[in-house]
N, CA, C and O atoms as a GROMACS GRO file, in nm:
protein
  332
    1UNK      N    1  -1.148   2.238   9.458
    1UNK     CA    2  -1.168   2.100   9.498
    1UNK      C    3  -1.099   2.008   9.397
    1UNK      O    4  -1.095   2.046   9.280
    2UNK      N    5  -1.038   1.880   9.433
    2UNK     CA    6  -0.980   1.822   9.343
    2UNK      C    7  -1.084   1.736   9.260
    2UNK      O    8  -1.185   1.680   9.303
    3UNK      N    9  -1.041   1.738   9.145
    3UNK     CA   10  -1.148   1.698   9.013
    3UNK      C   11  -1.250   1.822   9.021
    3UNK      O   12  -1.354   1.793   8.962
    4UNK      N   13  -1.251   1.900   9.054
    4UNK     CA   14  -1.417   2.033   9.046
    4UNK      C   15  -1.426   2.015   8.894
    4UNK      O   16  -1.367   1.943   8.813
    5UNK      N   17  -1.522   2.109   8.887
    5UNK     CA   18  -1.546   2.104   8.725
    5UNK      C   19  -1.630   2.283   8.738
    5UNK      O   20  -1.717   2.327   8.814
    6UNK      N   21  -1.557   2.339   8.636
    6UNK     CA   22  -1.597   2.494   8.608
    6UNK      C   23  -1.726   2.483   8.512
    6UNK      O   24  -1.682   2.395   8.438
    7UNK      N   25  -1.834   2.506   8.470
    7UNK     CA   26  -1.906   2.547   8.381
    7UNK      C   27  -1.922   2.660   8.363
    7UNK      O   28  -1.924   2.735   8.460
    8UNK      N   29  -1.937   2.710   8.236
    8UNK     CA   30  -1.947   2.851   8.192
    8UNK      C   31  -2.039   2.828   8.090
    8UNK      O   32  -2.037   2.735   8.009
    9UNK      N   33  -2.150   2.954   8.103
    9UNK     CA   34  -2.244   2.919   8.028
    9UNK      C   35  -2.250   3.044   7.940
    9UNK      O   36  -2.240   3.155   7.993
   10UNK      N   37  -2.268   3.030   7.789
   10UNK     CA   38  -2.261   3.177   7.715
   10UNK      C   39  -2.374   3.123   7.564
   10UNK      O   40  -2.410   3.006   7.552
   11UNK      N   41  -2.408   3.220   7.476
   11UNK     CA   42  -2.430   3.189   7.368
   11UNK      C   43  -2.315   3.158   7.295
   11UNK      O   44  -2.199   3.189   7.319
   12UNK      N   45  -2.351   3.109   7.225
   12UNK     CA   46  -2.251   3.047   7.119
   12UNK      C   47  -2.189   3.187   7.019
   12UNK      O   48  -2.068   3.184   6.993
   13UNK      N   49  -2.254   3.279   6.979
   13UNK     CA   50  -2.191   3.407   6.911
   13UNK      C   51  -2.152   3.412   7.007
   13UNK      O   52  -2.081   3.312   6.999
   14UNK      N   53  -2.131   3.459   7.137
   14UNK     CA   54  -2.024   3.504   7.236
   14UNK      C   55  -1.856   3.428   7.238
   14UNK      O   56  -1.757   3.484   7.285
   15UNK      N   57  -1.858   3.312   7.184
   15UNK     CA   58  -1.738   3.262   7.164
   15UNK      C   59  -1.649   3.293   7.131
   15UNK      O   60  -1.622   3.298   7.011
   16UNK      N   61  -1.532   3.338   7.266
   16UNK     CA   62  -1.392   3.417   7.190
   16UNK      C   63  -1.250   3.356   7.270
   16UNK      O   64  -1.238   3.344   7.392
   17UNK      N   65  -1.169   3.329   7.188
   17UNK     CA   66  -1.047   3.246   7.221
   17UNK      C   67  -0.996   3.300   7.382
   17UNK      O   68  -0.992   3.423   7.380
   18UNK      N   69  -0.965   3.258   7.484
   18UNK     CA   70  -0.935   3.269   7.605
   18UNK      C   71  -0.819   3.229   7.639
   18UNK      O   72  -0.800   3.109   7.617
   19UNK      N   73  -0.727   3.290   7.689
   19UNK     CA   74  -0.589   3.199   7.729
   19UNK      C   75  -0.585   3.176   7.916
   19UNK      O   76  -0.552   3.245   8.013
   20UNK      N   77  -0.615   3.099   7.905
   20UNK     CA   78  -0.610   3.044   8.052
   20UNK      C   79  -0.489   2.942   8.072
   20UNK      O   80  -0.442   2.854   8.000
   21UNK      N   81  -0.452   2.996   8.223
   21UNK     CA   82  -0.314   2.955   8.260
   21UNK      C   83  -0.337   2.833   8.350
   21UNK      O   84  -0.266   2.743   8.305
   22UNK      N   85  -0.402   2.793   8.452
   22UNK     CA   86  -0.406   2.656   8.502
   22UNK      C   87  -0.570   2.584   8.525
   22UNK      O   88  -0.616   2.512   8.614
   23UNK      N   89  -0.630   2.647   8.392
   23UNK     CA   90  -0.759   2.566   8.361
   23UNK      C   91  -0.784   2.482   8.248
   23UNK      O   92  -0.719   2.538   8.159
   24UNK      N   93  -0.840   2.378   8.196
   24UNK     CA   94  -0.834   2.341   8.048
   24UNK      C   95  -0.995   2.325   8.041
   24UNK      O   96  -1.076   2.280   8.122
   25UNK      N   97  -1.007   2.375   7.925
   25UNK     CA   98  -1.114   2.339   7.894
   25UNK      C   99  -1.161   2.142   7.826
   25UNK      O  100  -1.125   2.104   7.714
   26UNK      N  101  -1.222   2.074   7.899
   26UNK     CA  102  -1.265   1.940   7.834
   26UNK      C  103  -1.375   1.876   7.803
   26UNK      O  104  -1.380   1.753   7.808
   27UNK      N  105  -1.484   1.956   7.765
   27UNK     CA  106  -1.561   1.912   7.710
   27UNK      C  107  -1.685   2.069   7.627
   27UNK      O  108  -1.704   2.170   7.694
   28UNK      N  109  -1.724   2.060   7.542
   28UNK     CA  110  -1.810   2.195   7.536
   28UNK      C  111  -1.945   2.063   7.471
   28UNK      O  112  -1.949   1.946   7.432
   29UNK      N  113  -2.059   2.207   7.500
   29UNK     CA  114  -2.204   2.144   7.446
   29UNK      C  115  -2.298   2.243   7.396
   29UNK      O  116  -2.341   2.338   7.462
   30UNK      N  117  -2.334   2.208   7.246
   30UNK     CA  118  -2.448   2.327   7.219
   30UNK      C  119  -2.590   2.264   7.235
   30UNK      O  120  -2.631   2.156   7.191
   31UNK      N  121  -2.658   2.367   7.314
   31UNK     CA  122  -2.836   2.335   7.326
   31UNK      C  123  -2.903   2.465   7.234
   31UNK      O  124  -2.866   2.577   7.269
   32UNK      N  125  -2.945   2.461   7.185
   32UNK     CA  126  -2.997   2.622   7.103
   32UNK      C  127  -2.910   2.703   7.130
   32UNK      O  128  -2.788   2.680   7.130
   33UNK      N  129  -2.980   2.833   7.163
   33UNK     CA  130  -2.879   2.893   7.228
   33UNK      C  131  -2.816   2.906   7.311
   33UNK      O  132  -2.796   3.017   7.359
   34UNK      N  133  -2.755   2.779   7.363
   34UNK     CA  134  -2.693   2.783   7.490
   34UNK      C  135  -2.576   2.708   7.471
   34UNK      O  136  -2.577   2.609   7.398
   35UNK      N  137  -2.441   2.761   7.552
   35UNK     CA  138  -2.381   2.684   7.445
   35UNK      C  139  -2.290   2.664   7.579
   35UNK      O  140  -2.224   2.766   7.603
   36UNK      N  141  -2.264   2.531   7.698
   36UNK     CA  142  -2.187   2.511   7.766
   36UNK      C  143  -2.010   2.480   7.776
   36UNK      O  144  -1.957   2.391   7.710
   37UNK      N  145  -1.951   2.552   7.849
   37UNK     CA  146  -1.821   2.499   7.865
   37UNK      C  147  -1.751   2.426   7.951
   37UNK      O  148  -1.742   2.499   8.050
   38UNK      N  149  -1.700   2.333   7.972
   38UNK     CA  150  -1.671   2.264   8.061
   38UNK      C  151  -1.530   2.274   8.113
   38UNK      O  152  -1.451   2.251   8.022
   39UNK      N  153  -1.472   2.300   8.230
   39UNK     CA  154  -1.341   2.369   8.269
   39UNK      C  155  -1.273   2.267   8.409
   39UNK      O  156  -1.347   2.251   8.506
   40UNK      N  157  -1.153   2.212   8.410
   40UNK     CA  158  -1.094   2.184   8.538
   40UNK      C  159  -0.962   2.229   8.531
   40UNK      O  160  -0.911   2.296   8.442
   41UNK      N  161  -0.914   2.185   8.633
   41UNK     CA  162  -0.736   2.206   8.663
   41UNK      C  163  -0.681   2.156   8.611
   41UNK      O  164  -0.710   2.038   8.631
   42UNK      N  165  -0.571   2.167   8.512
   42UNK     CA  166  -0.513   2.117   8.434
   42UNK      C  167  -0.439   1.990   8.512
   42UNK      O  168  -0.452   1.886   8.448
   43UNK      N  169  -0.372   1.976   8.624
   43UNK     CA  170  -0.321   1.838   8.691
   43UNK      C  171  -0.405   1.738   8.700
   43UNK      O  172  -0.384   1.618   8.681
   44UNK      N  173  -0.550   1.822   8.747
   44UNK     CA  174  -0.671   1.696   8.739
   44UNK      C  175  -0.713   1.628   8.587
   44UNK      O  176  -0.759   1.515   8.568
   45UNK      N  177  -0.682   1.739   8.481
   45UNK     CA  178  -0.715   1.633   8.363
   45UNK      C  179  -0.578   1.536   8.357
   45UNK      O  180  -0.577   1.427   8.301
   46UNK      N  181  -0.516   1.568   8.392
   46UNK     CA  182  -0.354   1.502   8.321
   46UNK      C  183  -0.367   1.384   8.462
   46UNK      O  184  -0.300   1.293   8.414
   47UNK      N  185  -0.394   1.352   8.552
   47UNK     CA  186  -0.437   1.277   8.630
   47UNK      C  187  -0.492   1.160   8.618
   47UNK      O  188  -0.464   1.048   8.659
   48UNK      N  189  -0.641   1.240   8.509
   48UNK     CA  190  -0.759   1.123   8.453
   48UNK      C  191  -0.689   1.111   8.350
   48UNK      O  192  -0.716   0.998   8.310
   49UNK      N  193  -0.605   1.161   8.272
   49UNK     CA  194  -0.534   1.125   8.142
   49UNK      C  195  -0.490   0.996   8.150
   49UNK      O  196  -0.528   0.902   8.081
   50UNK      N  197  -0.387   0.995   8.262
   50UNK     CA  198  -0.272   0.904   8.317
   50UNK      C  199  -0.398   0.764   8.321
   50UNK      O  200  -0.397   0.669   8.244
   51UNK      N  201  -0.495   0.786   8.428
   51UNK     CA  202  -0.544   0.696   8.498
   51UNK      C  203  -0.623   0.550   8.367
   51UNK      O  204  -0.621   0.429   8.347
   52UNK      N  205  -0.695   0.706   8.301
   52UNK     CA  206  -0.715   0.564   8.144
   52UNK      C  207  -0.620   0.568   8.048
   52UNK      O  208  -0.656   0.506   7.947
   53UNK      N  209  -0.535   0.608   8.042
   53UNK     CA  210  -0.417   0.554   7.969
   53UNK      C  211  -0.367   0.434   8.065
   53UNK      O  212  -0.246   0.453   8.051
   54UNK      N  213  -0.373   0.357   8.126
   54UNK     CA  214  -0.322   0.266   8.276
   54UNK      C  215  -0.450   0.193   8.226
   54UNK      O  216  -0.422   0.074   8.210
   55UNK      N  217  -0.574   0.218   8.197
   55UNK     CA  218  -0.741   0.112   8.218
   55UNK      C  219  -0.692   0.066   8.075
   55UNK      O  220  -0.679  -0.056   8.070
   56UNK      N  221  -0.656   0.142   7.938
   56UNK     CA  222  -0.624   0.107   7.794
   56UNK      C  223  -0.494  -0.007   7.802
   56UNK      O  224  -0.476  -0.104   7.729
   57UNK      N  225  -0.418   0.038   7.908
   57UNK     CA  226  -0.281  -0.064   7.866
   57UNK      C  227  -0.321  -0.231   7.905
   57UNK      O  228  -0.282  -0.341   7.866
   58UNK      N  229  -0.412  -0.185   7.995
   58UNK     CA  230  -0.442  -0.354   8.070
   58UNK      C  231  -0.580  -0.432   7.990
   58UNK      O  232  -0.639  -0.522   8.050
   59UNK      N  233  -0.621  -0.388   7.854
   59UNK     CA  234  -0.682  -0.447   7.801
   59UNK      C  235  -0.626  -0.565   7.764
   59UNK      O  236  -0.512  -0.598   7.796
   60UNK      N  237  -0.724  -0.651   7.676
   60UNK     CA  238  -0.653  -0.812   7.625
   60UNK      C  239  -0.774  -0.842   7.562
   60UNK      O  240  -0.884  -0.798   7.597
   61UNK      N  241  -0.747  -0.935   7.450
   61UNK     CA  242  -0.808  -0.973   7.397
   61UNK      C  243  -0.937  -1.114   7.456
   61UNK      O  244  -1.018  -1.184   7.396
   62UNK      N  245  -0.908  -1.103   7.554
   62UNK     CA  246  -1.009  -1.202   7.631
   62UNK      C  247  -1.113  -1.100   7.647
   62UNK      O  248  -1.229  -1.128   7.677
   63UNK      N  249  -1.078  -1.004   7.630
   63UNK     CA  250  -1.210  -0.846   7.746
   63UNK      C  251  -1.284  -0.893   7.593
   63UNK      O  252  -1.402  -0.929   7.589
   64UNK      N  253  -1.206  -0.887   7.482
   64UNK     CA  254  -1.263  -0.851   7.358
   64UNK      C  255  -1.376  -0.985   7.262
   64UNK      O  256  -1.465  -0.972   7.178
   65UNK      N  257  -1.336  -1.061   7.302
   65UNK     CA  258  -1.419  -1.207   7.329
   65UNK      C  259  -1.537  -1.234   7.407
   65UNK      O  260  -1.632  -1.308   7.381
   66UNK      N  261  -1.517  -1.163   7.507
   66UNK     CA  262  -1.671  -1.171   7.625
   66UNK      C  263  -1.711  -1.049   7.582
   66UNK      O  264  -1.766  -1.015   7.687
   67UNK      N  265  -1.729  -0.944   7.501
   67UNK     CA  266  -1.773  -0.848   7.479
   67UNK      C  267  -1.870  -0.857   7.362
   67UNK      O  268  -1.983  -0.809   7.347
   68UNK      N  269  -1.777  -0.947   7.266
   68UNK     CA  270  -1.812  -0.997   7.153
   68UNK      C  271  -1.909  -1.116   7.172
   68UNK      O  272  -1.973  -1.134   7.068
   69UNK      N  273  -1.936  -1.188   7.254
   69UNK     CA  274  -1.994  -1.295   7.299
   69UNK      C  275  -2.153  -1.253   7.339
   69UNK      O  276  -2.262  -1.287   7.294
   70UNK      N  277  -2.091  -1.126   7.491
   70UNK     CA  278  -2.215  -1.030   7.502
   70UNK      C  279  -2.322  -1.032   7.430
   70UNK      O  280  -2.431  -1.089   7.439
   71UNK      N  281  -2.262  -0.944   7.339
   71UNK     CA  282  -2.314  -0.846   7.226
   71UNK      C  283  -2.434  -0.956   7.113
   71UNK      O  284  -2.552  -0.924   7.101
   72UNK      N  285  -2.391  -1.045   7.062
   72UNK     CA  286  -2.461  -1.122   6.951
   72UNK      C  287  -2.529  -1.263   7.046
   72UNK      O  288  -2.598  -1.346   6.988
   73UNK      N  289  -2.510  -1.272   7.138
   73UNK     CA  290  -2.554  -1.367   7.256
   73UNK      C  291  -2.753  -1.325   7.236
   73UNK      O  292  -2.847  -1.403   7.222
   74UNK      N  293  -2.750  -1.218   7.242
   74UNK     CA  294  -2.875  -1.142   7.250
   74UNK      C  295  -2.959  -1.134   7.080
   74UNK      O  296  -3.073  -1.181   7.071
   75UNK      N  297  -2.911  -1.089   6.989
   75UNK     CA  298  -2.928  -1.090   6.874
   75UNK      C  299  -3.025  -1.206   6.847
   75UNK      O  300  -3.020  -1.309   6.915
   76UNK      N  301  -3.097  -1.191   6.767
   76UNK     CA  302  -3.203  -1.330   6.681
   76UNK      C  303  -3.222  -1.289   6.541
   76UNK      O  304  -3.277  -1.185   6.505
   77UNK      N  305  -3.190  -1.347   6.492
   77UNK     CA  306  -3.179  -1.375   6.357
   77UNK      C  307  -3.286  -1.306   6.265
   77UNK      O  308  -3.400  -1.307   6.311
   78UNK      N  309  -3.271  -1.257   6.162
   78UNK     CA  310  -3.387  -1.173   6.095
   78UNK      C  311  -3.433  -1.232   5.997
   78UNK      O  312  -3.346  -1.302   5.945
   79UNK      N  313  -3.551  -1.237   5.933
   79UNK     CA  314  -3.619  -1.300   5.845
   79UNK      C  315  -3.661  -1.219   5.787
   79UNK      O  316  -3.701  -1.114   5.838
   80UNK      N  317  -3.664  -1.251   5.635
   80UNK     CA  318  -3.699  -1.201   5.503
   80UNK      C  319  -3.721  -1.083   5.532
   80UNK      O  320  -3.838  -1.046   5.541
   81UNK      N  321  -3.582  -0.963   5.560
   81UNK     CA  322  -3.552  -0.844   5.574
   81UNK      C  323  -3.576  -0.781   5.458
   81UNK      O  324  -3.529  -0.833   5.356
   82UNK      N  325  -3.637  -0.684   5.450
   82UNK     CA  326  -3.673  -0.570   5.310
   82UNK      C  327  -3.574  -0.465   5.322
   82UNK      O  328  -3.590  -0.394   5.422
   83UNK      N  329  -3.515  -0.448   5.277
   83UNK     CA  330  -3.454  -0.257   5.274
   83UNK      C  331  -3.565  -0.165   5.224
   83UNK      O  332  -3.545  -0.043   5.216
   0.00000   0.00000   0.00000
């Protein structure tokens, strides 16, 4: 399926270098012993690669102003803070 996503689930001692020809691995996760892998088609990552490399170019410093605005808009001021 386009975008699928493979999981493979192993312990973490089970971890051994794999050469795979049109899968990439993009993301892994350890829970105790459980230690997930995360797998798609290599065109589909290079796809989503492309797509936010394209969301990064069209930033501007206006995004970065209303973000900044956001952010401390909310904030209230602290009084006689202790460390």
């Amino acid at each position: 399926a386009k975008f699928g996503t493979i999981v493979v689930q192993i312990h973490p001692r089970e971890e051994a270098p794999v050469t795979i020809e049109h899968i990439r691995e993009y993301d892994r996760r350890v829970y105790g012993s459980v230690m997930l892998l995360f797998y798609a088609a290599n065109e589909d990552l290079t796809d989503e690669d492309d797509e936010v490399d394209d969301e990064e170019d069209s930033w501007d410093e206006e995004d970065l102003e209303e973000d900044l605005d956001d952010d401390w808009a909310e904030d209230e001021p602290v009084e006689n803070a202790q460390a």
